[in-house]
N, CA, C and O atoms as a Maestro MAE file, in Angstrom:
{
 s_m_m2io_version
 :::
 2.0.0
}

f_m_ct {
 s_m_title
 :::
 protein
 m_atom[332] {
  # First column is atom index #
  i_m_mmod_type
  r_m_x_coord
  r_m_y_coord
  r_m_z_coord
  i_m_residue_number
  s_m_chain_name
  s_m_pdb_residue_name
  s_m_pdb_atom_name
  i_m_atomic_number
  :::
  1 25 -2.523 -9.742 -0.600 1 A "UNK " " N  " 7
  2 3 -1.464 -8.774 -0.770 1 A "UNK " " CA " 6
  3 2 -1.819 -7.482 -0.028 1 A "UNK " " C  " 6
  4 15 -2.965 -7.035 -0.003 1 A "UNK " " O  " 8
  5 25 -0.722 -6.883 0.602 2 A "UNK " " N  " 7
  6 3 -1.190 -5.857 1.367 2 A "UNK " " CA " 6
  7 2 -1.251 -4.434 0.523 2 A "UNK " " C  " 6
  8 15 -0.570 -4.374 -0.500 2 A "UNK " " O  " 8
  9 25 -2.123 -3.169 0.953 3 A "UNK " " N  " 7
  10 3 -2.477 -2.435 -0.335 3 A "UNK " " CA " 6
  11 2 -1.189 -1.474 0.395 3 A "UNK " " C  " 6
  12 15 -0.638 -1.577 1.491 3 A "UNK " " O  " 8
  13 25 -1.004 -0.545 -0.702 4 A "UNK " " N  " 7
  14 3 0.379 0.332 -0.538 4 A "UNK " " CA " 6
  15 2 -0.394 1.208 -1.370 4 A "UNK " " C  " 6
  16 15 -0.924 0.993 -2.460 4 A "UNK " " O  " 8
  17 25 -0.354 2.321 -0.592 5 A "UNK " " N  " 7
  18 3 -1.335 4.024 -0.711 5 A "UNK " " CA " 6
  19 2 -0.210 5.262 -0.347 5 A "UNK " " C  " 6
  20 15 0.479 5.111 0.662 5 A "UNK " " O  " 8
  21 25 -0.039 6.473 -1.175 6 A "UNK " " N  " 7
  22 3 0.561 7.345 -1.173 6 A "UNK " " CA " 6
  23 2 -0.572 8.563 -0.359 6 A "UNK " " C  " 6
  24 15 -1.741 8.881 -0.577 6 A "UNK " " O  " 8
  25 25 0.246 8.914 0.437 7 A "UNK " " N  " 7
  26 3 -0.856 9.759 1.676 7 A "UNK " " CA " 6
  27 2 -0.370 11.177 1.130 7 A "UNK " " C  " 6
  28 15 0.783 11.185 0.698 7 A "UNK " " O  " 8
  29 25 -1.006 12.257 1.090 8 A "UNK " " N  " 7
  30 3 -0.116 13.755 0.975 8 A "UNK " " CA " 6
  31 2 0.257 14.173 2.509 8 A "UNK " " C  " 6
  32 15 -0.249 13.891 3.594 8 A "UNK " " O  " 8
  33 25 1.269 14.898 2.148 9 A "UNK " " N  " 7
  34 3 2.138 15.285 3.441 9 A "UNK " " CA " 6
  35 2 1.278 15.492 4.499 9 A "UNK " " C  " 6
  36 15 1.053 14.483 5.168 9 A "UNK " " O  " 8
  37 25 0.695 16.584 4.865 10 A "UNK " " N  " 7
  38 3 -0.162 17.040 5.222 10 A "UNK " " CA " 6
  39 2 -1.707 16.505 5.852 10 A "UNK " " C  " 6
  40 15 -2.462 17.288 6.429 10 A "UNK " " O  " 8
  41 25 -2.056 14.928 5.621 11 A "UNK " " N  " 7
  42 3 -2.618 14.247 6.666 11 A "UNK " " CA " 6
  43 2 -2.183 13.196 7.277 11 A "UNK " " C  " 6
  44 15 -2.413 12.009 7.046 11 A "UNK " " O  " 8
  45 25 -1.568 13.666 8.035 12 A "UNK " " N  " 7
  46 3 -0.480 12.592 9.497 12 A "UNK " " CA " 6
  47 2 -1.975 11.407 9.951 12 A "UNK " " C  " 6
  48 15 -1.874 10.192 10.118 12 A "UNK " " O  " 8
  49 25 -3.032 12.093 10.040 13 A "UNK " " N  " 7
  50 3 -4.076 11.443 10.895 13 A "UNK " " CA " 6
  51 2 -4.346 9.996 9.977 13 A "UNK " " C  " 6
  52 15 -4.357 8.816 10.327 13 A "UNK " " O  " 8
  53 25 -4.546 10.622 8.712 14 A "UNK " " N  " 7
  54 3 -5.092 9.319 7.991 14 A "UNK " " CA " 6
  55 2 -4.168 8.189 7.696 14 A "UNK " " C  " 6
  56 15 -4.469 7.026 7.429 14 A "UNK " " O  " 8
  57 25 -2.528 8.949 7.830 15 A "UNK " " N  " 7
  58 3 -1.715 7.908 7.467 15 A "UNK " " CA " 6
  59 2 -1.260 6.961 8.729 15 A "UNK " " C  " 6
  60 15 -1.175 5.741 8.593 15 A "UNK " " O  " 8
  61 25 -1.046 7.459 9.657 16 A "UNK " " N  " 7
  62 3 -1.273 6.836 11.085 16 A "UNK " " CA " 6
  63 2 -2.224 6.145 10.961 16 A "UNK " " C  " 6
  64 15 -1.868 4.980 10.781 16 A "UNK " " O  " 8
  65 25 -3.607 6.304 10.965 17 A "UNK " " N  " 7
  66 3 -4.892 5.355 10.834 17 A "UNK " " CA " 6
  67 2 -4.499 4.107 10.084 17 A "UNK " " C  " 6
  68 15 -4.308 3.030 10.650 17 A "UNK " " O  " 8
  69 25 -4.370 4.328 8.598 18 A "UNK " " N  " 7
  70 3 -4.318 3.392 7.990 18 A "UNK " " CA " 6
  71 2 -3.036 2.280 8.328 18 A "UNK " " C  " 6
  72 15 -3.174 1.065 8.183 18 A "UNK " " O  " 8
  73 25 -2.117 2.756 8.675 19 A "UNK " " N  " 7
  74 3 -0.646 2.376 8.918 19 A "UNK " " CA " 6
  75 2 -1.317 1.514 9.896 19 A "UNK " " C  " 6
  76 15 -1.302 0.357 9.475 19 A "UNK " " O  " 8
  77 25 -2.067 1.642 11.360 20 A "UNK " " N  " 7
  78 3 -2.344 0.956 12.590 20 A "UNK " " CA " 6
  79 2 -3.589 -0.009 12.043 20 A "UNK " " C  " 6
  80 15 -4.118 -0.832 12.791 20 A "UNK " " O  " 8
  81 25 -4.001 0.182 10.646 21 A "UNK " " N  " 7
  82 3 -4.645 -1.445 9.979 21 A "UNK " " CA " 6
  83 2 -4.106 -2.038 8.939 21 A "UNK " " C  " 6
  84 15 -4.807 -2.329 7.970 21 A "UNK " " O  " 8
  85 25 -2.919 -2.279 8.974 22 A "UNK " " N  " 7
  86 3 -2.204 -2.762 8.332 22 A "UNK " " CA " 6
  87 2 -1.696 -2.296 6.979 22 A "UNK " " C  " 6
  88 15 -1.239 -3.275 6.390 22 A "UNK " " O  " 8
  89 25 -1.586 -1.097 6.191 23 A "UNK " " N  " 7
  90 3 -2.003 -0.909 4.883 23 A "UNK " " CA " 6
  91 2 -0.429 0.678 4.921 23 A "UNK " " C  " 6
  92 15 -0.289 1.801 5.404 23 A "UNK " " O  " 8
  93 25 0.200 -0.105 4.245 24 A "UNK " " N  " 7
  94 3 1.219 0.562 3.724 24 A "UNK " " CA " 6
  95 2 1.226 1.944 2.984 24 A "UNK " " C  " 6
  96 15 0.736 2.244 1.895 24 A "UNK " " O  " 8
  97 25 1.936 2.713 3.906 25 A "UNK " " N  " 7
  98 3 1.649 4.110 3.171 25 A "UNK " " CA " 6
  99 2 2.922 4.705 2.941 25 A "UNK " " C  " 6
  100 15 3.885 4.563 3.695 25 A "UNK " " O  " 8
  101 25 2.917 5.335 1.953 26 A "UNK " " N  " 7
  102 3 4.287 6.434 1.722 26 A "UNK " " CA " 6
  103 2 3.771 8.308 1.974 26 A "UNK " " C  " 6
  104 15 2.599 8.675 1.894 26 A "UNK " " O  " 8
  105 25 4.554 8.931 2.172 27 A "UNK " " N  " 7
  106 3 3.847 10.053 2.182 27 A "UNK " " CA " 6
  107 2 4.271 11.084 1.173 27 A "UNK " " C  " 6
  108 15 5.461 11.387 1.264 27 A "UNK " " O  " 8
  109 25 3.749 11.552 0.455 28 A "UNK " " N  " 7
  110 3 4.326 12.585 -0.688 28 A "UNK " " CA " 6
  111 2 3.750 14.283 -0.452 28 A "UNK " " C  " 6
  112 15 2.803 14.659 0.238 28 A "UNK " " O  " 8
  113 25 4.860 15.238 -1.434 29 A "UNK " " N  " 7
  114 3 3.799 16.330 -1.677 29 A "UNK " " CA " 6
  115 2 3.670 16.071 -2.758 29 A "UNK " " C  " 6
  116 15 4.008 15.009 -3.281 29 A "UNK " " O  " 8
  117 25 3.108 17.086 -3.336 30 A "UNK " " N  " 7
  118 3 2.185 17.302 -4.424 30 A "UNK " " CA " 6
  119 2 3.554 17.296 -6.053 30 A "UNK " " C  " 6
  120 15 3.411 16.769 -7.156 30 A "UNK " " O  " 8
  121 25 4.108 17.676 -5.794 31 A "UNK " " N  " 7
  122 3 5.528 17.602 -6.904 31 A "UNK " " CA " 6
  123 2 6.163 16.292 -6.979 31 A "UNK " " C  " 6
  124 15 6.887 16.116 -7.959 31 A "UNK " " O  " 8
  125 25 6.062 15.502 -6.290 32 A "UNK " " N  " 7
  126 3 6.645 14.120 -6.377 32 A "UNK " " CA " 6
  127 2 5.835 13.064 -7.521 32 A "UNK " " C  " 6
  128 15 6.471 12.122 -7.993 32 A "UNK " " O  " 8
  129 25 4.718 13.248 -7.831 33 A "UNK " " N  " 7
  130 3 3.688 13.113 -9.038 33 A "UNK " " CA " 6
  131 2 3.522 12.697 -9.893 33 A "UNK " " C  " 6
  132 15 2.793 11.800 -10.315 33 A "UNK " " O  " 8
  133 25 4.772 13.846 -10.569 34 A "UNK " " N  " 7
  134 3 4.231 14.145 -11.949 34 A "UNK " " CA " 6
  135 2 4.797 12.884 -13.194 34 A "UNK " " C  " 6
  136 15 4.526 13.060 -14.382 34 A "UNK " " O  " 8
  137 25 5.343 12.035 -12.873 35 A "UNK " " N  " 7
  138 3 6.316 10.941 -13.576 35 A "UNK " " CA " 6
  139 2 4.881 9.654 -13.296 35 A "UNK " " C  " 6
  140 15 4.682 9.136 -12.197 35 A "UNK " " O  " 8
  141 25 4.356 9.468 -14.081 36 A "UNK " " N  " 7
  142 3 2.493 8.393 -13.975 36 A "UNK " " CA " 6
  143 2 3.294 6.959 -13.784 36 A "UNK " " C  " 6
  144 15 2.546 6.081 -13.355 36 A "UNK " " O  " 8
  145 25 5.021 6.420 -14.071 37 A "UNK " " N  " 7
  146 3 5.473 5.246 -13.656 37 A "UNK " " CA " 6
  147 2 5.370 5.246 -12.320 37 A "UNK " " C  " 6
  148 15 4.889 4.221 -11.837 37 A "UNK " " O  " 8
  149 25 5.814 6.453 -11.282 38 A "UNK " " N  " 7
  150 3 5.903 6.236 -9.832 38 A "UNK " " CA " 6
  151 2 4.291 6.179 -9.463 38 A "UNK " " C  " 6
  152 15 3.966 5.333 -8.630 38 A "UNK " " O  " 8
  153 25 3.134 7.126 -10.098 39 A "UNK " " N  " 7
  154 3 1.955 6.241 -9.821 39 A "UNK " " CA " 6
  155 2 1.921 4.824 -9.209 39 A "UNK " " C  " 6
  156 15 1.877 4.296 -8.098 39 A "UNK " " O  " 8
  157 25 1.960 4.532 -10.338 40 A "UNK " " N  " 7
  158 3 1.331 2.948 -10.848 40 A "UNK " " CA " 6
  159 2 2.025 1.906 -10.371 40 A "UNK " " C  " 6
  160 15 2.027 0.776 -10.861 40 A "UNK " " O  " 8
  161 25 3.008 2.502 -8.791 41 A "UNK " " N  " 7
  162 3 3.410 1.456 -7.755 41 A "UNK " " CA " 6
  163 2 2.013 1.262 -6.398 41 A "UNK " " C  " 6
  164 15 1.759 0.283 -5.696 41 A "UNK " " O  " 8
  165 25 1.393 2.535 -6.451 42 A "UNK " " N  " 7
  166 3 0.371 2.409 -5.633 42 A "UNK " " CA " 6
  167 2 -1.131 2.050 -5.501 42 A "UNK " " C  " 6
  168 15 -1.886 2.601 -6.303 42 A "UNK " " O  " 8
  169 25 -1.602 1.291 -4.693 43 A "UNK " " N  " 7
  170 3 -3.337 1.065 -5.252 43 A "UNK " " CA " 6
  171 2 -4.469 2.534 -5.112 43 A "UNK " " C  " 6
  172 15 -5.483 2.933 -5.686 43 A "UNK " " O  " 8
  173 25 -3.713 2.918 -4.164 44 A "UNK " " N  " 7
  174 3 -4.828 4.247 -4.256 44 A "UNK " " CA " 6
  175 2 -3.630 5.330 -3.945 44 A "UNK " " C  " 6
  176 15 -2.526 4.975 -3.529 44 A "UNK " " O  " 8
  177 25 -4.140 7.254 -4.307 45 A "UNK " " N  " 7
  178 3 -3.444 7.985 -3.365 45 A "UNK " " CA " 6
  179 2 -4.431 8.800 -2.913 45 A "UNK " " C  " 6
  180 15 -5.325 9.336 -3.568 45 A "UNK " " O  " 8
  181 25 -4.241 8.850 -1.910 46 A "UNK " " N  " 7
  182 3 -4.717 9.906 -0.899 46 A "UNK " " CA " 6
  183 2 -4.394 11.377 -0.458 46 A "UNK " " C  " 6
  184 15 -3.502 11.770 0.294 46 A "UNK " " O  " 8
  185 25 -5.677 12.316 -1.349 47 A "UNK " " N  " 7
  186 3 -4.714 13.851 -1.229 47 A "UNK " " CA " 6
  187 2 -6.362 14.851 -0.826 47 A "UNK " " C  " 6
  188 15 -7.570 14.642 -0.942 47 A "UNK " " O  " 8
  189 25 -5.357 16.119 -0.252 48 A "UNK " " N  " 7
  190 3 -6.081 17.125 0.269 48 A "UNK " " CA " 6
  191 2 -7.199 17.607 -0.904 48 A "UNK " " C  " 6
  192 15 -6.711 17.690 -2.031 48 A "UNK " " O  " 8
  193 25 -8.220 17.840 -0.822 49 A "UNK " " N  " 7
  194 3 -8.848 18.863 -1.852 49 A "UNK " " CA " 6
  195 2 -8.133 20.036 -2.756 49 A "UNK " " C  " 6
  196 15 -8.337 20.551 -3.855 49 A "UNK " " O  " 8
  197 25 -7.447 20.135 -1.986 50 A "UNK " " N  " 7
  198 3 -6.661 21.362 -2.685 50 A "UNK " " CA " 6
  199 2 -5.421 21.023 -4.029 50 A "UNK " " C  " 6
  200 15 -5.040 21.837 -4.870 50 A "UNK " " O  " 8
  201 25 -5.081 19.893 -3.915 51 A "UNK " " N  " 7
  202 3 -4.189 19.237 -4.496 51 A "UNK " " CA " 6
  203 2 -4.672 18.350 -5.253 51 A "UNK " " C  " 6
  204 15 -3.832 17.847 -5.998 51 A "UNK " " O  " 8
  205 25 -5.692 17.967 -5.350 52 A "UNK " " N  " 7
  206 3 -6.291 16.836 -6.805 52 A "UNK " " CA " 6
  207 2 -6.251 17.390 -7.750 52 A "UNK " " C  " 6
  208 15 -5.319 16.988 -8.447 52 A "UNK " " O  " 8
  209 25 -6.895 18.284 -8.256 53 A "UNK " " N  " 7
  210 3 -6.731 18.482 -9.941 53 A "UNK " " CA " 6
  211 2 -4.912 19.015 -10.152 53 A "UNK " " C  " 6
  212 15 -4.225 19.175 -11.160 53 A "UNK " " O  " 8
  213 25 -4.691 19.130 -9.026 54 A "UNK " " N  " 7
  214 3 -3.320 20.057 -9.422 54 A "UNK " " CA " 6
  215 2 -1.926 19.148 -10.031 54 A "UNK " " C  " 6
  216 15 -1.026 19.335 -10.850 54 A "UNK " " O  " 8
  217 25 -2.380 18.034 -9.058 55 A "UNK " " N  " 7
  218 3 -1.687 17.276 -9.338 55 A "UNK " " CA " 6
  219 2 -1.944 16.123 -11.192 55 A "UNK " " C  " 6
  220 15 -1.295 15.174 -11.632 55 A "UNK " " O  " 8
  221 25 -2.616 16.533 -11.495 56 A "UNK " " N  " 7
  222 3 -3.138 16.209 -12.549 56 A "UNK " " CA " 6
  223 2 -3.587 15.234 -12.565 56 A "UNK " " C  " 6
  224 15 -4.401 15.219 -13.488 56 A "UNK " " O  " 8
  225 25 -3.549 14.014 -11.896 57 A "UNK " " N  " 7
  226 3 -3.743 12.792 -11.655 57 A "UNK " " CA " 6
  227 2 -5.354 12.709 -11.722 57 A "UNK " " C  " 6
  228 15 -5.918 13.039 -10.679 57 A "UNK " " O  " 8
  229 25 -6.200 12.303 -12.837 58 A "UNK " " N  " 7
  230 3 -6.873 11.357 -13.090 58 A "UNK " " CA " 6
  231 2 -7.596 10.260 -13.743 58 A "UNK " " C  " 6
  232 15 -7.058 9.505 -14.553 58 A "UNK " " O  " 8
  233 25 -8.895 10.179 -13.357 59 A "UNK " " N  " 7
  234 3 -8.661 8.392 -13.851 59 A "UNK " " CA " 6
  235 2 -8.277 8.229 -15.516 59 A "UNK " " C  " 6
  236 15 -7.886 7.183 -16.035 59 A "UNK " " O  " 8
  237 25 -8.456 9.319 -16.101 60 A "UNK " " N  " 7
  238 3 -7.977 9.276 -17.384 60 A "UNK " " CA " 6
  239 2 -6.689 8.885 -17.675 60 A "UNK " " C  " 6
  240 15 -6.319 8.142 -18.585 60 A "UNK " " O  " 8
  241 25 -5.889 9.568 -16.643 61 A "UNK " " N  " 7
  242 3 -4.361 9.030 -17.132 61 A "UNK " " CA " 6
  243 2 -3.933 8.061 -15.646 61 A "UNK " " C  " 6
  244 15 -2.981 8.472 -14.983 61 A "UNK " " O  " 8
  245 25 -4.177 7.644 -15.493 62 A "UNK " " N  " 7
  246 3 -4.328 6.567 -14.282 62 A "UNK " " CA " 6
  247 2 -5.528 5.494 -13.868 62 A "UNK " " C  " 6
  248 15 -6.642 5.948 -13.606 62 A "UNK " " O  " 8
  249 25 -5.340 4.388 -13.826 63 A "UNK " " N  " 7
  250 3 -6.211 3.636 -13.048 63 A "UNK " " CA " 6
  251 2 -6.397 3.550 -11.303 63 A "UNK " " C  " 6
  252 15 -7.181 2.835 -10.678 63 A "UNK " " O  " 8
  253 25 -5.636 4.297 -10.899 64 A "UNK " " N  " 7
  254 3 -5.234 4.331 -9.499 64 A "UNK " " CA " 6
  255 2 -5.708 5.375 -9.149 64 A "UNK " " C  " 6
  256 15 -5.395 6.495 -9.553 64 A "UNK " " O  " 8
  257 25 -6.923 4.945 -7.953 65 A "UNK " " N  " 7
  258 3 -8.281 5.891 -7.283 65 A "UNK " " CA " 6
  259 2 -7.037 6.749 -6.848 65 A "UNK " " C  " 6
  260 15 -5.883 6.468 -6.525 65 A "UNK " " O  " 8
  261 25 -7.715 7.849 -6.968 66 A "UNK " " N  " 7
  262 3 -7.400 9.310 -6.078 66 A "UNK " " CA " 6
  263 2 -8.676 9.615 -5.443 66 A "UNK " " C  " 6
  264 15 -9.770 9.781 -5.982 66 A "UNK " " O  " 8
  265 25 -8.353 9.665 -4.183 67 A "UNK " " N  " 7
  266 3 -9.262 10.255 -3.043 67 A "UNK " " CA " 6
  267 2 -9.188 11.376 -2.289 67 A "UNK " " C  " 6
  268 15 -8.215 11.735 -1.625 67 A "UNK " " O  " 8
  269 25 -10.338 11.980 -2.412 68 A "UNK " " N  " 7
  270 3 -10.050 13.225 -1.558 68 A "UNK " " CA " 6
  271 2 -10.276 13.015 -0.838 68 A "UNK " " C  " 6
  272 15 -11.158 12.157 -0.817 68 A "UNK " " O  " 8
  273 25 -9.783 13.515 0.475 69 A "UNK " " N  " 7
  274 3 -10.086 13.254 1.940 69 A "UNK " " CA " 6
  275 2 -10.553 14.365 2.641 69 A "UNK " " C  " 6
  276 15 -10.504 14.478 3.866 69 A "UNK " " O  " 8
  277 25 -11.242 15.607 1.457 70 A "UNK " " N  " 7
  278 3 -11.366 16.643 2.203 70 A "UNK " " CA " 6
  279 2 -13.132 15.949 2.561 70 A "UNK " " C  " 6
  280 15 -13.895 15.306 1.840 70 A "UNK " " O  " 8
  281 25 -13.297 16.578 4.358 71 A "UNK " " N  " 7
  282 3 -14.710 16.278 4.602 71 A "UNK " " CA " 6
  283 2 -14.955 14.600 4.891 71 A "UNK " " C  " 6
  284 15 -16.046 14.041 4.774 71 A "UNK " " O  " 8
  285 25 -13.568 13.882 5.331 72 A "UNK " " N  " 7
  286 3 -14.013 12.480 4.977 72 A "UNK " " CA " 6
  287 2 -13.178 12.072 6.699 72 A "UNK " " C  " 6
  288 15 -12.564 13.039 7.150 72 A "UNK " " O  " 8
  289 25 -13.156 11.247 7.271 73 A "UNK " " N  " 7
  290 3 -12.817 10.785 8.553 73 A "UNK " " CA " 6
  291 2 -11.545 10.213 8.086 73 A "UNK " " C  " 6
  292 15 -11.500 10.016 6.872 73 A "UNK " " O  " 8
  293 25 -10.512 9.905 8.763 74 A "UNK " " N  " 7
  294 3 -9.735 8.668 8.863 74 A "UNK " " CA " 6
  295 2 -10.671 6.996 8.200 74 A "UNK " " C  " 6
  296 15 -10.545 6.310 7.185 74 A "UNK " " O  " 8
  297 25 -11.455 6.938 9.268 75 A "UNK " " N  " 7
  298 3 -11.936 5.563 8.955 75 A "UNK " " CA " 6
  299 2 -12.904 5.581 7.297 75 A "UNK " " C  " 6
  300 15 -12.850 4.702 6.437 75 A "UNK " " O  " 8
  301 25 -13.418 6.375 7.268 76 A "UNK " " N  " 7
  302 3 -14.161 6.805 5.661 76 A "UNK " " CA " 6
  303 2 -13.312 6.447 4.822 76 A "UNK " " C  " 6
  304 15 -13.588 5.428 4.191 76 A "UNK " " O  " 8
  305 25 -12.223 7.027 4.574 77 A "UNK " " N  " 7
  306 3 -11.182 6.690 3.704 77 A "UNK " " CA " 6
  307 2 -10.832 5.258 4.031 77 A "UNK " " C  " 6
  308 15 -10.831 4.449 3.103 77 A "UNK " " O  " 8
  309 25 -10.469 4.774 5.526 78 A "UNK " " N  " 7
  310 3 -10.364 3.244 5.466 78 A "UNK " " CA " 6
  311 2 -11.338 2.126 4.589 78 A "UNK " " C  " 6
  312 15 -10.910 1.206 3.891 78 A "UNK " " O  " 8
  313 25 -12.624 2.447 4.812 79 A "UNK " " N  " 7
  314 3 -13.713 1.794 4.554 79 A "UNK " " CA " 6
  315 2 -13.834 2.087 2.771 79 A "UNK " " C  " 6
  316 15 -14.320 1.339 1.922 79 A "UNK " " O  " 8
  317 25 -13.253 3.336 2.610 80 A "UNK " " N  " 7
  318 3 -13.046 3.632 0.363 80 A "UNK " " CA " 6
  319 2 -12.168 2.523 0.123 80 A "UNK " " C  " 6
  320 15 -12.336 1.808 -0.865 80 A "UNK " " O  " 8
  321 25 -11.244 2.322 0.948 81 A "UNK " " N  " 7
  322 3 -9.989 1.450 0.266 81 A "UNK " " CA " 6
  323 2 -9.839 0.282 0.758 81 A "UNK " " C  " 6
  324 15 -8.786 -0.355 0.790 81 A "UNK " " O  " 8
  325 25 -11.229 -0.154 1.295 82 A "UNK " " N  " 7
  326 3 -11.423 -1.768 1.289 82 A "UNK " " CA " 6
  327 2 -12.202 -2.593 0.982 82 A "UNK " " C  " 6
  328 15 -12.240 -3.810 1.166 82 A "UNK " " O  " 8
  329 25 -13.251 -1.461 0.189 83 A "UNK " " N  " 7
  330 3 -14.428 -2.113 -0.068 83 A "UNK " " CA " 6
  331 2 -14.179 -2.842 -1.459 83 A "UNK " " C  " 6
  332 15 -15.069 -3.523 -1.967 83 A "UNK " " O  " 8
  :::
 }
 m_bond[331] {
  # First column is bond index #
  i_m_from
  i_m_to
  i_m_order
  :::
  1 1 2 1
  2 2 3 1
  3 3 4 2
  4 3 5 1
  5 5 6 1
  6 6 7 1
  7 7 8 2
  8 7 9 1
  9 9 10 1
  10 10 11 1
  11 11 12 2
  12 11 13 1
  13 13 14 1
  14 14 15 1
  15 15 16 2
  16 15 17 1
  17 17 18 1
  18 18 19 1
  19 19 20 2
  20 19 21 1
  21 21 22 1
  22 22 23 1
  23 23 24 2
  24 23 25 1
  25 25 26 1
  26 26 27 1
  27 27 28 2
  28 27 29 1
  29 29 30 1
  30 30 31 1
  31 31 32 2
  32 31 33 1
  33 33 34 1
  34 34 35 1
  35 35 36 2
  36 35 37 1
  37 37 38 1
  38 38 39 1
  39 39 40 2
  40 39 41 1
  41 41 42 1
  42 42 43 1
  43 43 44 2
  44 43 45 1
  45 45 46 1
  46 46 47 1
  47 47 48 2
  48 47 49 1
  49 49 50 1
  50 50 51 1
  51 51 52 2
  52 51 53 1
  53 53 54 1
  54 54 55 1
  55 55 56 2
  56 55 57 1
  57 57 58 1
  58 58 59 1
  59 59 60 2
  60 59 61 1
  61 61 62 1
  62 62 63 1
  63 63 64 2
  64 63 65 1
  65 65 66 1
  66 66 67 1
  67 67 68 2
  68 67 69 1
  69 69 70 1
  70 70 71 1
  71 71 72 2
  72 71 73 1
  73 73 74 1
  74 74 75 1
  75 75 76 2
  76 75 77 1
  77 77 78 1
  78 78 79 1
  79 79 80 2
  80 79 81 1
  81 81 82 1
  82 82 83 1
  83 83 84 2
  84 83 85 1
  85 85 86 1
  86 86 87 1
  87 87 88 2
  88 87 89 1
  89 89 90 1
  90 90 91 1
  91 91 92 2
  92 91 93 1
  93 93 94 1
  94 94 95 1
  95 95 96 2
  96 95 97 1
  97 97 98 1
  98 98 99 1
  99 99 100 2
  100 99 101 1
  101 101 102 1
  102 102 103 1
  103 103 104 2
  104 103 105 1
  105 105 106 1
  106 106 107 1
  107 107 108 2
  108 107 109 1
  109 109 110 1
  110 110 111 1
  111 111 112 2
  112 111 113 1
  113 113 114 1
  114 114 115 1
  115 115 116 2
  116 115 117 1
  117 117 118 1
  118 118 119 1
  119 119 120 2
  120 119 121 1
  121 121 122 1
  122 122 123 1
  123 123 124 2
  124 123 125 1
  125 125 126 1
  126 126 127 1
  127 127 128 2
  128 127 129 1
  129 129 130 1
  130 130 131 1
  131 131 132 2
  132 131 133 1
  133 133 134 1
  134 134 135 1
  135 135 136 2
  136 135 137 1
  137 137 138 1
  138 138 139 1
  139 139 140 2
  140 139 141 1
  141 141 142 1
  142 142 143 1
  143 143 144 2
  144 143 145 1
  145 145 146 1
  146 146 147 1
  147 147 148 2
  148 147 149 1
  149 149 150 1
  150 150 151 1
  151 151 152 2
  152 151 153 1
  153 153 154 1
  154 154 155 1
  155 155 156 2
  156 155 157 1
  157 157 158 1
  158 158 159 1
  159 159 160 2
  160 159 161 1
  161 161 162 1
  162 162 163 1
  163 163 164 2
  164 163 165 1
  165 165 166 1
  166 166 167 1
  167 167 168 2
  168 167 169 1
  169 169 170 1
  170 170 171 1
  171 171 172 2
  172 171 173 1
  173 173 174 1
  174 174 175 1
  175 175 176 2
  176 175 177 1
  177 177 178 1
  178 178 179 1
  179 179 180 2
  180 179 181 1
  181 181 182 1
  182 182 183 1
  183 183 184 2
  184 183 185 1
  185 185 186 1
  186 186 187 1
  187 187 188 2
  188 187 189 1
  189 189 190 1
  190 190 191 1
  191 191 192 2
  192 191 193 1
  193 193 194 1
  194 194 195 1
  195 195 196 2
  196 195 197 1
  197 197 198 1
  198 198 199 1
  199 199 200 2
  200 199 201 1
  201 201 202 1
  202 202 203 1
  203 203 204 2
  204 203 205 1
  205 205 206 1
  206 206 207 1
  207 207 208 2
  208 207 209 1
  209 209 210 1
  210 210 211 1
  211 211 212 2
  212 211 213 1
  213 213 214 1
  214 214 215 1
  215 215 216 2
  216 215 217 1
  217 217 218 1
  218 218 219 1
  219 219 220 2
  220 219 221 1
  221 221 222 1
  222 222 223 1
  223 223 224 2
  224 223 225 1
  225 225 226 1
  226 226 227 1
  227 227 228 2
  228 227 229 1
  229 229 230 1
  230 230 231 1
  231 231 232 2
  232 231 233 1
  233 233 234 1
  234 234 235 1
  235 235 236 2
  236 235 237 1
  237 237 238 1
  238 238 239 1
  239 239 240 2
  240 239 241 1
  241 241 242 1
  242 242 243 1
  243 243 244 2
  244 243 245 1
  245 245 246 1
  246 246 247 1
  247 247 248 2
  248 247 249 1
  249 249 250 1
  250 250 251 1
  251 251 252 2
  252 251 253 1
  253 253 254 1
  254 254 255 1
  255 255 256 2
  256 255 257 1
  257 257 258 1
  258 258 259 1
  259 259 260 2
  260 259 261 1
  261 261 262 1
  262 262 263 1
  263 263 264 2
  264 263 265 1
  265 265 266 1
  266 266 267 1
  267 267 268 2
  268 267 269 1
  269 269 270 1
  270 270 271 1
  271 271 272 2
  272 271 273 1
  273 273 274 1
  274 274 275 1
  275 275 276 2
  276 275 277 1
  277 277 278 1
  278 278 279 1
  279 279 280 2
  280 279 281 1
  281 281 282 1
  282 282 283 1
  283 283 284 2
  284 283 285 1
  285 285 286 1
  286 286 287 1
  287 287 288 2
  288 287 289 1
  289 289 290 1
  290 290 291 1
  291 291 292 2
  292 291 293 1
  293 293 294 1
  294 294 295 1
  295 295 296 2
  296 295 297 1
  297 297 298 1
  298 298 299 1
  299 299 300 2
  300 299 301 1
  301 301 302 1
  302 302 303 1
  303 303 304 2
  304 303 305 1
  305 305 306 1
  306 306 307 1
  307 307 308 2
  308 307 309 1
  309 309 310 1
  310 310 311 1
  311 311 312 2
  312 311 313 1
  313 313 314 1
  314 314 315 1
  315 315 316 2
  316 315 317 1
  317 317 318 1
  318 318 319 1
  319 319 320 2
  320 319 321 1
  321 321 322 1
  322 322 323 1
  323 323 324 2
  324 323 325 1
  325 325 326 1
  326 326 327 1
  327 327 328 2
  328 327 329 1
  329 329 330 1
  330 330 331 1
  331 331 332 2
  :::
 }
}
């Protein structure tokens, strides 16, 4: 099954990356969130440093990795969400 990852607005690079290895992305801001059913369509989301705790999202009220991508490559994040 192919994985389907919510990217934040704001990294074009990583969602391009992942998009060109096959791996389905949507792109959100940070307000699109807050409802934990629209979560729990995705296997991972992918957000700026600045926006993780804000968004409230974690593993406590979600099973679905949140990754920061601050300090992390395109492919880093590829290699989090395939291992």
């Amino acid at each position: 099954m192919k994985k389907k990852v919510a990217v934040e607005q704001n990294l074009d690079n990583v969602k391009e990356y992942l998009e060109e290895r096959g791996i389905k992305t949507e792109q959100f801001s940070g307000s699109q969130f807050l409802n934990a059913s629209k979560i729990s369509k995705y296997d991972a989301i992918i957000v700026s440093g600045s926006n993780k705790d804000l968004l409230g999202m974690q593993d406590t009220q979600t099973k679905i990795p949140v990754i920061d991508a601050t300090g992390m490559t395109p492919q880093e994040i590829y290699n989090n969400l395939t291992k």
